[in-house]
C-alpha positions, 0 to 999 in steps of 0.5 A: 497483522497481529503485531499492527492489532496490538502496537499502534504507528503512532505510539512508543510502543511498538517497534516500527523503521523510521523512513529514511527518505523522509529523514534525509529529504523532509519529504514523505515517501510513497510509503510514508503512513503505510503502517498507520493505514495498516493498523487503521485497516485492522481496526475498521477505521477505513477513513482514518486509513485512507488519510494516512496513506491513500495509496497503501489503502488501496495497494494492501486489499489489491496485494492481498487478492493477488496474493489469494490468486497466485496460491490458486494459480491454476485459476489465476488466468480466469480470476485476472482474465478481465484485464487485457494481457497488454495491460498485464505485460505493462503492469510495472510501467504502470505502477513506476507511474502511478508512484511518482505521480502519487508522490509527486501530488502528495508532496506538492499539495 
């Protein structure tokens, strides 16, 4: 987070990975804007984040509360308790879906 405070995606500066499946498709990614949404996030400038990359906006909060709840996993049950464990179980299925759709609409629109 340091590195994104000081090193702007956008500019020359910093050292960041090209996307290699934009370079061979022409077609952004899942994860295309995700560092520019992550350096706009640590500098405050949430709407500029979300515009870059709406779902790292919200996936990096989320990460970084499932994180925060598996280092305290002995209350991790009761953090996530509110979500029914069928929901738990089937959390991957759900997120391959929410990808694909994402990636889908953002290409299309």
């Amino acid at each position: 987070m340091a590195y994104l405070f000081y090193f702007n995606p956008e500019s020359a500066d910093g050292i960041y990975p090209k996307c290699i499946f934009k370079a061979a498709t022409g077609l952004d990614c899942p994860g295309c804007g995700s560092s520019r949404c992550a350096y706009d996030i640590v500098h405050l400038d949430f709407w500029a984040a979300f515009k870059h990359n709406p779902l790292a906006f919200i996936a990096i909060p989320s990460l970084i509360i499932y994180a925060v709840g598996g280092i305290f996993s002995v209350k991790f049950e009761k953090f996530f308790g509110f979500i029914p464990r069928k929901l738990r179980s089937n959390f991957s299925i759900m997120l391959l879906v929410v990808v694909v759709v994402f990636t889908l609409l953002r290409n299309l629109l």
